[in-house]
C-alpha positions in Angstrom: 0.0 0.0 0.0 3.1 2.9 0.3 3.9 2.2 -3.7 3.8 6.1 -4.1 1.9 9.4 -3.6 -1.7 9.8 -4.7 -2.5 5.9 -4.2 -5.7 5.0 -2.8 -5.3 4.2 0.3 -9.5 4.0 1.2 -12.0 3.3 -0.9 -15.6 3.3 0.1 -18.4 2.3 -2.2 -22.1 2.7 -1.7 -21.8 1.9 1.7 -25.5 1.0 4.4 -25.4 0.6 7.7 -28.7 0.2 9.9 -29.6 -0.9 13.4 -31.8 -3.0 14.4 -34.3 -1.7 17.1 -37.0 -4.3 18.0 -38.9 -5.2 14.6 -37.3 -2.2 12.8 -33.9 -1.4 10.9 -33.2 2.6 11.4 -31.1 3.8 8.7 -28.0 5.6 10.0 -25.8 5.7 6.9 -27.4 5.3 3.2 -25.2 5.0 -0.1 -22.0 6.6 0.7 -19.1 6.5 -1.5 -15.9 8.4 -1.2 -12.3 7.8 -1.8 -8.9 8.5 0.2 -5.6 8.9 -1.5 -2.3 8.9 0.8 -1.3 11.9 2.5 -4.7 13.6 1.8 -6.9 15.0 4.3 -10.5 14.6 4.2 -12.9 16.3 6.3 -16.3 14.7 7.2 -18.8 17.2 8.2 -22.9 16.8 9.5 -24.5 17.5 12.8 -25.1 14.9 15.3 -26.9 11.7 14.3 -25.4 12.6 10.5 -23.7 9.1 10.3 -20.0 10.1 11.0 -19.6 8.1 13.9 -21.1 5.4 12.6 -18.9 5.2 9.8 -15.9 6.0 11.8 -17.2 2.6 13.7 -17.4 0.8 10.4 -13.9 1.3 9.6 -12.6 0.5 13.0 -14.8 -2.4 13.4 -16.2 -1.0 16.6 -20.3 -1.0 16.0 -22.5 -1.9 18.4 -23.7 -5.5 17.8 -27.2 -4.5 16.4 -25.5 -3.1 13.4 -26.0 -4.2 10.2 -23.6 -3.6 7.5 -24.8 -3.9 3.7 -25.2 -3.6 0.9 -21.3 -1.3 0.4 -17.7 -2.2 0.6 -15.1 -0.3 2.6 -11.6 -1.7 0.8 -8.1 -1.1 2.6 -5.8 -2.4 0.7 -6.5 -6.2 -0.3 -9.3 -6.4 2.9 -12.9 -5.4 2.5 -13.3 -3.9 5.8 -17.3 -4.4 6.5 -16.4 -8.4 5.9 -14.4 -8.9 8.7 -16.1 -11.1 11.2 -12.7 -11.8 13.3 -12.1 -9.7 16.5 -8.4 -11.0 15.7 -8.2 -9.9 12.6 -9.0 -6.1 13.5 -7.0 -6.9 16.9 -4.2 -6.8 14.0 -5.9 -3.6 12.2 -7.4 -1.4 14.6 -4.2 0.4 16.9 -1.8 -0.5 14.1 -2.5 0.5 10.0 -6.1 2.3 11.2 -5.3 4.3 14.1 -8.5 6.4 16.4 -7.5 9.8 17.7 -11.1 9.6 19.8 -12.5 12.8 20.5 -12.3 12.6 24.8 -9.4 11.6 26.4 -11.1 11.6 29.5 -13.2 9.2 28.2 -10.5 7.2 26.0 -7.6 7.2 29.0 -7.6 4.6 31.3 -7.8 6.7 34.7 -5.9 3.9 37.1 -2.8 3.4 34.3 -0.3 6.2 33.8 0.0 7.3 30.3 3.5 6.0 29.6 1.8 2.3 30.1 -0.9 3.3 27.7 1.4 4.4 24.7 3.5 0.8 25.7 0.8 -1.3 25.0 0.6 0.1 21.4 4.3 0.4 20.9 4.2 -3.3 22.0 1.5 -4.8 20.1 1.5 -2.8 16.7 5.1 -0.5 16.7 8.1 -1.0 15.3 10.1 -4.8 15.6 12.7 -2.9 16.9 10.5 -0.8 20.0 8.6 -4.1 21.4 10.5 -5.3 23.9 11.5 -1.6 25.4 8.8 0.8 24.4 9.4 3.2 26.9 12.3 5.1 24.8 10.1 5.3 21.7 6.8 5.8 23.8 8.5 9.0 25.4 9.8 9.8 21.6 6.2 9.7 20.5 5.2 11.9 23.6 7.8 14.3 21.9 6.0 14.0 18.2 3.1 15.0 19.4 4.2 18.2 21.6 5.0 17.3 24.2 8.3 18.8 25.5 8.4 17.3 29.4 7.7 14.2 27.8 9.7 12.0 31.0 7.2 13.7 33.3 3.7 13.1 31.0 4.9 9.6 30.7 5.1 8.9 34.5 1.5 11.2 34.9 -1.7 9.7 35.3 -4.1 11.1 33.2 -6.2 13.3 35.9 -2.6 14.8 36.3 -2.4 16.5 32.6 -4.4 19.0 31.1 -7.1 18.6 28.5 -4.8 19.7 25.7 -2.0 17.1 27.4 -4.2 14.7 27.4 -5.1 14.9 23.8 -1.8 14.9 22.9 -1.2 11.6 24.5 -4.3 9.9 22.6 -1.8 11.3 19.5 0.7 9.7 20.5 -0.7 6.3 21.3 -2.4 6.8 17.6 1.5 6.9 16.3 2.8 4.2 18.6 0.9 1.6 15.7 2.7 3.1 12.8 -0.6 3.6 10.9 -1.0 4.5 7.5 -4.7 5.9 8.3 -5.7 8.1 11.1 -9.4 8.7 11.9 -9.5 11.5 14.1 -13.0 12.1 15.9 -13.1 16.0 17.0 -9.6 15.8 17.8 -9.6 19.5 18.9 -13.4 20.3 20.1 -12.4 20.8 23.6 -9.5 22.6 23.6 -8.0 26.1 23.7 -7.3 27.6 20.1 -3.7 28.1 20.7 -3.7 24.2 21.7 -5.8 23.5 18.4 -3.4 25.0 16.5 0.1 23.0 16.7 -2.0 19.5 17.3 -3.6 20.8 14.1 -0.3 21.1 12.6 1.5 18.2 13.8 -1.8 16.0 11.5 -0.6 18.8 8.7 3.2 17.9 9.6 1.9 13.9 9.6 0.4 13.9 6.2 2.9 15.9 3.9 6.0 14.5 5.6 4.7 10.6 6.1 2.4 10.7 3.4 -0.5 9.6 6.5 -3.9 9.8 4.9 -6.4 11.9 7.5 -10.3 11.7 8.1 -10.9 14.4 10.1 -14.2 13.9 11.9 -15.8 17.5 12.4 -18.5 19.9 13.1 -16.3 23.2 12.7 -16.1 24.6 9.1 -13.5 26.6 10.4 -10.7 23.9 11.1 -12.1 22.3 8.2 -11.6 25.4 5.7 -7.7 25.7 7.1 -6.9 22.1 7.0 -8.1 19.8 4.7 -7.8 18.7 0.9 -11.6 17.5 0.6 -14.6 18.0 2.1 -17.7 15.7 2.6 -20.9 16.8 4.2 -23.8 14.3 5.5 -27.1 14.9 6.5 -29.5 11.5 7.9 -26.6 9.8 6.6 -26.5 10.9 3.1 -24.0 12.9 1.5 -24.9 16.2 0.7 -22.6 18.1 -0.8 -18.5 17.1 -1.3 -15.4 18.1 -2.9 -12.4 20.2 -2.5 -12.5 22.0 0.6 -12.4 25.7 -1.0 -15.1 25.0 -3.6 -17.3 23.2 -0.9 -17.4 26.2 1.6 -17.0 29.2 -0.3 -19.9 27.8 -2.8 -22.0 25.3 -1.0 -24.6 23.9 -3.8 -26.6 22.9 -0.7 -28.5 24.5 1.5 -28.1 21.8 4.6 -24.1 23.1 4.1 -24.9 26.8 3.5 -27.2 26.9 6.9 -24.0 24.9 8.8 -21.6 27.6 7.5 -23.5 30.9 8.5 -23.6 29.0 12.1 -20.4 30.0 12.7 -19.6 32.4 15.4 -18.0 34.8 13.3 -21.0 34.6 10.9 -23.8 35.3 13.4 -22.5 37.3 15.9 -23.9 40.7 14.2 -27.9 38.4 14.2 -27.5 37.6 17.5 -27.1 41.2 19.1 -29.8 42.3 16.7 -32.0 39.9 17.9 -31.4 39.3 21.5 -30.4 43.1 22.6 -28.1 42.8 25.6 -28.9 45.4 27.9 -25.7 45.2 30.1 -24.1 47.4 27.9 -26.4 50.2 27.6 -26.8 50.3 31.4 -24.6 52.4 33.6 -21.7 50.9 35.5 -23.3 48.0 37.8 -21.9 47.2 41.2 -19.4 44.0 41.4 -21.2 41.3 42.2 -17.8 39.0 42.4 -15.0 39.9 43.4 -11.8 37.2 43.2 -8.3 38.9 44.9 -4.8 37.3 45.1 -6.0 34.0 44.9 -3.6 31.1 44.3 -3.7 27.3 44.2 -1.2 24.1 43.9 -1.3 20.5 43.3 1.0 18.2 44.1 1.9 15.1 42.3 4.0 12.0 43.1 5.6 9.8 39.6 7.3 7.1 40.0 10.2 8.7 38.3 9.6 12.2 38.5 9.4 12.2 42.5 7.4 14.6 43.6 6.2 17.8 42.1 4.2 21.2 42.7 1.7 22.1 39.9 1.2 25.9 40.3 -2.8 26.0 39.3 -3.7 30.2 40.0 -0.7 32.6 40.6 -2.5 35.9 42.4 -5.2 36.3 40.1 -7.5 39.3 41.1 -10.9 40.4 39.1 -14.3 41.6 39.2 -17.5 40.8 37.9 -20.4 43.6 37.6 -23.9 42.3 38.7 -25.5 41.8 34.6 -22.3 41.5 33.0 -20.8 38.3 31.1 -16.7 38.2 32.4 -14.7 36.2 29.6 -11.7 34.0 30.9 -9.5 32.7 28.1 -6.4 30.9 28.0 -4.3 27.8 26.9 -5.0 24.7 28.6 -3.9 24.1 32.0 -3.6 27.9 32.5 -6.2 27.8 35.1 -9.1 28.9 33.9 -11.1 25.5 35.5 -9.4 25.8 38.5 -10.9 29.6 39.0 -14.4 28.5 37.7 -14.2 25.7 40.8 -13.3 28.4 43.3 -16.0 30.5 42.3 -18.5 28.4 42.5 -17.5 27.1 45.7 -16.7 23.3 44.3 -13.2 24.0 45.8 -11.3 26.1 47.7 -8.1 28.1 47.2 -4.9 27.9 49.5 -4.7 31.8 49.3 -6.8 34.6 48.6 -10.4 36.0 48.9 -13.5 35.3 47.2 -16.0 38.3 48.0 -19.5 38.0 47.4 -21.5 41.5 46.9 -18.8 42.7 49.2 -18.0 39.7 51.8 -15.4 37.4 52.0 -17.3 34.2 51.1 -14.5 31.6 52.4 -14.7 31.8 55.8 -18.2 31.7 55.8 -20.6 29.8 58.0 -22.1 26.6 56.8 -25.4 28.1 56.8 -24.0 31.1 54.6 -22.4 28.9 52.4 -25.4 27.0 51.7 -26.8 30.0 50.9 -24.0 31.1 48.6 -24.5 27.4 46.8 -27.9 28.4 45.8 -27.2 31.7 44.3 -24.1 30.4 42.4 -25.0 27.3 39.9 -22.5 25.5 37.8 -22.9 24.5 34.1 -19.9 22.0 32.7 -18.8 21.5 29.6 -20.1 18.1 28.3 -24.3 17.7 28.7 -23.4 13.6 28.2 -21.6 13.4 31.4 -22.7 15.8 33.7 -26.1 14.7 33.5 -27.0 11.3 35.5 -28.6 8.6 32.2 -30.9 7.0 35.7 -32.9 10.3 35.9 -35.7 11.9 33.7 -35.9 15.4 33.1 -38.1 16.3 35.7 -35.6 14.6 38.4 -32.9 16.1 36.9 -34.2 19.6 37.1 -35.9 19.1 40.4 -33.0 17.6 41.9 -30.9 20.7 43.6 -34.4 22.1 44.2 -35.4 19.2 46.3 -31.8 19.7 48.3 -32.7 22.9 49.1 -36.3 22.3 50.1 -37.6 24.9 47.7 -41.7 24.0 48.1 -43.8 21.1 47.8 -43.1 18.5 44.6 -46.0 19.7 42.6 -44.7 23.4 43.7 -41.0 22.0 42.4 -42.5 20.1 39.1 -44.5 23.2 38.2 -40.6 25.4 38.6 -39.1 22.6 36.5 -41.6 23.2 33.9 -41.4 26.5 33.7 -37.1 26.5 33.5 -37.7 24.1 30.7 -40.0 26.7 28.8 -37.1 29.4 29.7 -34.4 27.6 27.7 -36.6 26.0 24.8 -38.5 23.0 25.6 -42.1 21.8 26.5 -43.2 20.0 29.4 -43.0 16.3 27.2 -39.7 16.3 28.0 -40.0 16.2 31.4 -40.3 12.3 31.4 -37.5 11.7 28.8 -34.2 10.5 30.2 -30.9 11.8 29.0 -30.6 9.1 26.5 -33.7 10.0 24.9 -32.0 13.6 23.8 -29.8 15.2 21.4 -26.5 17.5 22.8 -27.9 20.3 22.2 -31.3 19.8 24.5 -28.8 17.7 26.9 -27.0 20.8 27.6 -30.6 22.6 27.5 -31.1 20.7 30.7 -28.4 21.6 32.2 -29.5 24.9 31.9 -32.7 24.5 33.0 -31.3 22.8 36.2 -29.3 26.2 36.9 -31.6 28.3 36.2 -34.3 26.5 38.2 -33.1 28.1 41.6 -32.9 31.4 40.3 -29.6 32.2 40.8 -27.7 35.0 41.0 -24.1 33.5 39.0 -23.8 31.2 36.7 -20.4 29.8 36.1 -20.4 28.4 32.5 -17.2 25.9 31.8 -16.8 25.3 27.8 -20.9 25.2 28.0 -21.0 24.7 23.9 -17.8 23.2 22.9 -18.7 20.0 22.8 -21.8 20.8 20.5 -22.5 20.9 16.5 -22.1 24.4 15.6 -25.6 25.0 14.5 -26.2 23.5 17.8 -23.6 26.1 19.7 -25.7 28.9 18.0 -29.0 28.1 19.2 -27.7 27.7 23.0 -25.5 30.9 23.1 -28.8 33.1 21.6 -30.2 31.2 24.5 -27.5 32.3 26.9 -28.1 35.6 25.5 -32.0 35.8 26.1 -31.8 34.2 29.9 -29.3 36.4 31.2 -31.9 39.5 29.6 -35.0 38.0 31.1 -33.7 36.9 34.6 -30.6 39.7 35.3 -28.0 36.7 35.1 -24.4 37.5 35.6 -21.9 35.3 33.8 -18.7 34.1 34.2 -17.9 32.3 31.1 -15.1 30.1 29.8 -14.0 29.3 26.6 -11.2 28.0 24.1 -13.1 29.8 21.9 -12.6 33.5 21.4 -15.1 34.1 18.9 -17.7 33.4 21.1 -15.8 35.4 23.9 -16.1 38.1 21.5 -20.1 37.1 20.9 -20.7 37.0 24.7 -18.6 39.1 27.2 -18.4 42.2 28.7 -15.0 42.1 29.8 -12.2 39.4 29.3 -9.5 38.2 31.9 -6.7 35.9 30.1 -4.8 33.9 31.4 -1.0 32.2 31.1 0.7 30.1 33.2 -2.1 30.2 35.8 -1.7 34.1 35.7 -3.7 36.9 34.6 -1.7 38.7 32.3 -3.8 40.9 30.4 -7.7 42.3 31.2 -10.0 44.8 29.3 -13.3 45.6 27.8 -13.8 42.7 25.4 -13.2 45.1 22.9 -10.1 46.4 23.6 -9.2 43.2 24.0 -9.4 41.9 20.4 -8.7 45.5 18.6 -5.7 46.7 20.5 -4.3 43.6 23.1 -1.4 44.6 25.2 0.1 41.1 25.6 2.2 39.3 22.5 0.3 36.6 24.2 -2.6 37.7 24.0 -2.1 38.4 20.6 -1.1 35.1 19.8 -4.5 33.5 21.3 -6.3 36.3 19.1 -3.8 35.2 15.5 -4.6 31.1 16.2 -8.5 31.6 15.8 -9.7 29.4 13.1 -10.6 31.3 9.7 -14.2 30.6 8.3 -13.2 30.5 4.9 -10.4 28.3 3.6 -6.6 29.3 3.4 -6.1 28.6 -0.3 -9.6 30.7 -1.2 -7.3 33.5 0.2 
């Protein structure tokens, strides 16, 4: 298969796939046919439920068993890969010539092995002859590859120990430990900061010119898309909708499922979405501080078996404000704190230095009583709707859940305020029996929502709450971040990788490096005249919406 450039390394022909759900077959992918040539990078684009993962799952040999594959071929190399019956047989593919870059590594990472073991097991089963016996010198080498300079130390971590962009980095490099000729990458870069996306971005650039490594990039943002790939293929209920080179595609969509994903972009909408959800904050005069975070530090300490033990500084004297009404911005690379903060502010944990100061009072050494107060006017929305909500629970237990801790009314009294947070963010009382399961990402984290909203707070601390959302999906719930926080007063403190929905949202912007707060300003000011080279350097690694070579 490496006989020379522009071979066809993937060829997919008409492919089906369907499961089987009691007497029915739902179709999930329906005729799909598309080629890969070595070294080329192909972007598949569509919404959730669009069939990418379920062809990323045929390839990989990883559906669920009441899949049914046919009529279609998937040939790599001499194998057809939707006739393979043998676990051993893709035992032999899957790791080694067909590598996953999976889109969570907390999900992906074993949490009880460090990460050093986790790149072994690769090196050992599918590396090179040579790396079998000792993988640790080539697993640390890998570690290196994919950007990792304090490679020694990220081999000896657990993963809980790394950051989100570390952590990614690591799936990379257990991807590379196979020596694969094919590399499916599944959001590789959803979650993380833009000045992270940027070099893992071009280390898959770097891996497909320099080893000729053929790329299906797996993604719901035209932006990354536009910058880094050859060709472009876009489903919809599993049928291709519009495909071809990546600068005809999305500068000239022919369809309109692919026009209506590209003016979803942040960039694209952020003028419609002031226009149509006026944010008052703005217009009002200066508001009192409703939070107030000074000198605040925190550490972690971590033992390796090699490394000894070590003292991760988290927060370095960060100080800031937050006007009652206002959305604050906090932006910044991963592991440069901006979690950490979030979790101090909401009171999940607690600082070794500093002073947290609610409407004027230091909120740390508060009573339990005024804590528990403090719990209910501060609420907590995380990044990924799948996780944070519990699959045993329906809607209405979900939502009535921290209302029932604080003995807010009777339960009709608590259904009736769960029904009408659901109307606030979107949806009608049917869903109050539906369990997670039941719902898409976008009404997951609509839930969530409704949950925080549901004791009226006065904060709500929102960590990456659309990142891990189609971006047609991400524009519906930041209008609806929008339109809550102008009907119920809300002040925000918002986190993002993502700076063009910084730009959409805040009223001010704190970012952070190193744990640090190195630059703050009106958001603005921020992104027209930023003090900081680093600064500048978050604001230059913001994916384009239109491709490079259109340019």
């Amino acid at each position: 298969m490496r006989d020379g450039p522009g071979d066809i390394v993937l060829d997919v022909d008409d492919l089906h796939v369907s499961y089987a759900r009691s007497r029915d077959l739902i179709q999930a992918v329906q005729g799909v046919s598309f080629r890969v040539r070595r070294g080329e990078r192909l972007a598949v684009i569509g919404e959730s439920g669009a069939g990418k993962s379920t062809i990323a799952g045929t390839l990989l040999g990883l559906l669920p068993g009441n899949a049914v594959i046919g009529p279609g071929t998937a040939r790599f190399g001499d194998l057809d890969l939707t006739a393979i019956r043998s676990e051993r047989v893709w035992n032999g593919i899957r790791g080694g010539a067909i590598a996953l870059i999976p889109q969570d590594p907390n999900i992906a990472l074993d949490p009880v092995k460090r990460v050093g073991y986790q790149i072994d097991e690769t090196v050992r089963l599918h590396g090179r002859p040579g790396d079998r016996r000792e993988p640790r010198g080539r697993s640390i080498e890998l570690l290196g590859q994919a950007g990792l300079p304090d490679a020694d130390r990220v081999y000896d971590a657990y993963p809980h120990q790394l950051s989100g962009g570390q952590r990614q980095r690591a799936l990379i490099a257990i991807a590379l430990g196979g020596e694969p000729e094919l590399i499916i990458a599944d959001e590789p870069t959803s979650g993380l900061d833009v000045t992270v996306q940027k070099p893992i971005l071009d280390l898959l650039d770097d891996l497909a010119s320099t080893r000729g490594l053929s790329i299906i990039l797996i993604t719901h943002d035209l932006a990354v898309a536009g910058q880094r790939t050859d060709s472009v293929m876009v489903l919809q209920d599993g049928r291709v909708v519009d495909r071809g080179p990546t600068a005809d595609v999305l500068t000239a969509p022919a369809h309109p499922y692919t026009r209506r994903l590209s003016e979803a972009v942040p960039g694209r909408f952020a003028g419609r979405l002031t226009a149509t959800s006026p944010r008052p904050a703005r217009d009002r005069p200066a508001a009192e501080h409703l939070v107030s975070v000074r000198g605040l530090d925190k550490s972690y300490v971590s033992h390796g078996a090699r490394s000894g033990r070590t003292v991760q500084h988290a927060v370095r004297d960060v100080s800031f404000s937050i006007a009652e009404g206002t959305t604050y911005g906090l932006v910044g690379e991963s592991g440069s704190g901006k979690s950490t903060i979030a979790r101090i502010v909401a009171g999940i944990d607690r600082p070794d230095r500093g002073v947290i100061a609610y409407r004027g009072r230091d909120v740390l050494p508060a009573s339990r009583a005024e804590r528990r107060r403090l719990n209910r006017a501060v609420q907590y929305v995380f990044q990924n709707p799948y996780s944070s909500l519990d699959p045993r629970l329906d809607v209405a237990a979900t939502v009535t859940e921290p209302l029932h801790g604080f003995k807010v009314g009777a339960r009709s009294e608590r259904l009736d305020r769960a029904a009408e947070a659901l109307a606030a963010v979107g949806l009608d009382g049917t869903f109050l029996r539906r369990k997670p399961g039941e719902l898409s990402g976008g009404q997951r984290q609509r839930v969530a929502l409704a949950r925080a909203v549901a004791l009226r707070p006065e904060l709500i601390v929102l960590d990456e709450p659309t990142s891990a959302l189609d971006v047609s999906v991400q524009a519906q719930v930041l209008r609806l971040l929008v339109n809550l926080q102008h009907e119920f007063g809300l002040t925000y403190l918002f986190i993002s990788h993502d700076l063009g929905v910084i730009r959409l949202l805040a009223d001010r912007v704190g970012v952070l490096d190193g744990g640090a707060l190195v630059e703050e300003a009106p958001v603005e000011q921020i992104f027209t005249s930023p003090r900081q080279d680093y600064t500048r350097r978050l604001i230059d690694a913001i994916p384009r919406s239109t491709p490079d070579r259109v340019r």
